[in-house]
C-alpha positions as CSV (number, residue, x, y, z in Angstrom):
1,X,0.0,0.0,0.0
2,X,2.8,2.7,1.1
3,X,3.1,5.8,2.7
4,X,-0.2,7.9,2.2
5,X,-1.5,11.5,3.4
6,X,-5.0,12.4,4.1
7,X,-6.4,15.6,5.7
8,X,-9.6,15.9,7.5
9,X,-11.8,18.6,8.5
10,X,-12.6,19.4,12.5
11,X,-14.2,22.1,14.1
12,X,-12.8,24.7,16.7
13,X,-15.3,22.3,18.8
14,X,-12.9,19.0,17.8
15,X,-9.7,20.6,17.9
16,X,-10.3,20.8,21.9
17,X,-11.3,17.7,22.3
18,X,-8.7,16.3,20.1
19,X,-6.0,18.2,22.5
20,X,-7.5,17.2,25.6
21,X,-7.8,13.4,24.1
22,X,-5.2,12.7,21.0
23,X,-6.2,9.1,20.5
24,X,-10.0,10.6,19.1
25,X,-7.9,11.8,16.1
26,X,-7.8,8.1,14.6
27,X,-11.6,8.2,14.6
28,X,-12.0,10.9,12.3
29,X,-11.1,8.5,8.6
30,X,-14.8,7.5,9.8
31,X,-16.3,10.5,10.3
32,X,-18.2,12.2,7.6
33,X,-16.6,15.8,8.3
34,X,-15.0,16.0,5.1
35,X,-11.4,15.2,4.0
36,X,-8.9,15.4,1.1
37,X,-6.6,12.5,0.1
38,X,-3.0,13.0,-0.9
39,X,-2.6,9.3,-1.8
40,X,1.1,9.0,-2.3
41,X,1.3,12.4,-3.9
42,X,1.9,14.3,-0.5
43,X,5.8,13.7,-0.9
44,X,5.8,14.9,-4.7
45,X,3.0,17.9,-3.9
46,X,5.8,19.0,-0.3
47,X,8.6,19.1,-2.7
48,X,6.8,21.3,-5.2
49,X,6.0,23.5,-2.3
50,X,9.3,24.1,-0.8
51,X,11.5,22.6,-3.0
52,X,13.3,20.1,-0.3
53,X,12.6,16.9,0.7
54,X,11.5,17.2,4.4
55,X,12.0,20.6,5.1
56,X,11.6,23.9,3.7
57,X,9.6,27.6,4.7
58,X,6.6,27.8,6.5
59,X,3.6,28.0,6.0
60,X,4.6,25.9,2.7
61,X,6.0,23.2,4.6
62,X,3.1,22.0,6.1
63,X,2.8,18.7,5.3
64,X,5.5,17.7,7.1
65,X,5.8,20.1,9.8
66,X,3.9,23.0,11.9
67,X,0.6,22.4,13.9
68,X,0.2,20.7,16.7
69,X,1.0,17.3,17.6
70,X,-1.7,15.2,18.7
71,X,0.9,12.9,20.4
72,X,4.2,12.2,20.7
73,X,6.6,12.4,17.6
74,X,9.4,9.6,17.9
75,X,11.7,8.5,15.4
76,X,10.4,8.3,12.1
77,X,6.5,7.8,13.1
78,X,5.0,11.0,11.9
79,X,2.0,11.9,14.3
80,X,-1.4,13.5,13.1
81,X,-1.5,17.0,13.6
82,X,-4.0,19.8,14.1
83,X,-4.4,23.0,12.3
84,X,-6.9,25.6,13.9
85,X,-8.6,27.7,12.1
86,X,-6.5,30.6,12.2
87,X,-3.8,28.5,11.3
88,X,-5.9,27.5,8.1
89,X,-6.5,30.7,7.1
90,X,-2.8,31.5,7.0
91,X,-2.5,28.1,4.6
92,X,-5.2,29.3,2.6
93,X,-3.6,32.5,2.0
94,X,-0.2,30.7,1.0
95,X,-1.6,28.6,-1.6
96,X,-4.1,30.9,-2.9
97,X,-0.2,33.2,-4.2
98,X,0.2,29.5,-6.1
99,X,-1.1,27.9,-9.3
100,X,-0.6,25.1,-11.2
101,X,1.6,26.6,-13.6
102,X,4.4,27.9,-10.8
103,X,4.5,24.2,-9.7
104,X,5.1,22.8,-13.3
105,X,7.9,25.1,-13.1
106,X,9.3,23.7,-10.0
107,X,8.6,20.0,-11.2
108,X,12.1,18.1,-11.4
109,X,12.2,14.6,-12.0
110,X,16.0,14.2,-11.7
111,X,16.3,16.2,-8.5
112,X,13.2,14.5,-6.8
113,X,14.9,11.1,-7.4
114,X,18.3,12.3,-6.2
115,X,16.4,13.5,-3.3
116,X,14.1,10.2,-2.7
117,X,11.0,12.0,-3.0
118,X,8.4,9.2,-2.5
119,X,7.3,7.2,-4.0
120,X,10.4,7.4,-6.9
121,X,8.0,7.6,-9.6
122,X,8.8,11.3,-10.6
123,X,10.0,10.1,-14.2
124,X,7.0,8.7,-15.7
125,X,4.3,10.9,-17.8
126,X,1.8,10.2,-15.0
127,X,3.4,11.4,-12.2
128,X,3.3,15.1,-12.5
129,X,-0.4,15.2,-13.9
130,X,-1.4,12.8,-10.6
131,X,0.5,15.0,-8.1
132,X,-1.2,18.1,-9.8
133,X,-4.4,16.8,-9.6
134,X,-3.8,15.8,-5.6
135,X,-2.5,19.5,-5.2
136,X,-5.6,21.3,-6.7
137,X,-7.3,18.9,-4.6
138,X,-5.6,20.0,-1.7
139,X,-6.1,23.6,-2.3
140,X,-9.2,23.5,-2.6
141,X,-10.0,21.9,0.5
142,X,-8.2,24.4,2.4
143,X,-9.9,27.2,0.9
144,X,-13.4,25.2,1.8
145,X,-11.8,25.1,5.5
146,X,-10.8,28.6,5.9
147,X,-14.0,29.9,4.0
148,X,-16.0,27.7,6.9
149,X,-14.0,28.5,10.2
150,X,-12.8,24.8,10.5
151,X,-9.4,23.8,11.0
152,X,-7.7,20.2,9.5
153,X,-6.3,17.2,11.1
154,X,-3.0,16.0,8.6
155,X,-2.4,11.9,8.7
156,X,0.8,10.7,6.8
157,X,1.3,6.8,6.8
């Protein structure tokens, strides 16, 4: 199956809760508050962001990084993490300065292999138009978020 990324959509309401009790963040792939899934894109879509493979500028970095930890990060296991509403807005405002044809730009299939950018697929035709797709995906789910005072819950896995 691989590593995937999924983001869901909570309330100011569940982001308390969600601090106050972490483990009800793995309830929410069954909840029907809306979500947005990266599939194996989220990798590809960070890179096109921030042009690194696990770092980079926030707020464009925030697939891997920022928010809050619901949980303890060790090692290598990446923990979900919460992003209030104010936190969405400032997301929303970041990708709303990008469009598809700035990221085309930044799309390098030799660098993204020398960096292992996940899933090492960055060669073939498909792999560009599928991690475009995910990112306009993406995009617009966080516009929907900041538009409805919600904040987002990220899962990588």
């Amino acid at each position: 199956m691989g590593m995937t990324a999924s983001l869901y959509a909570v309330s100011e309401q569940q982001i308390e809760a969600l601090r106050s009790d972490p483990a009800q963040a793995f309830a929410l792939p069954s909840a029907d508050g809306g979500a947005v899934h990266l599939d194996k894109a989220w990798h590809g879509i960070h890179y096109l962001l921030t042009g690194t493979a696990w770092e980079g500028d926030e707020p464009f970095n925030f697939l891997l990084h920022g928010g809050d930890p619901l949980g303890d990060e060790e090692g290598d296991e990446l923990v979900p993490r919460v992003f209030d509403a104010a936190e969405t807005r400032r997301l929303e405002a970041a990708l709303s300065t990008l469009d598809v044809s700035q990221l085309r730009q930044r799309y390098d299939p030799r660098a993204m292999q020398a960096l292992d950018i996940y899933p090492n697929i960055w060669t073939q035709k498909e792999a560009l138009p599928f991690c475009l797709e995910r990112f306009g995906a993406l995009k617009d789910f966080v516009l929907e978020m900041a538009r409805d005072g919600r904040g987002m819950v990220i899962f990588a896995g």
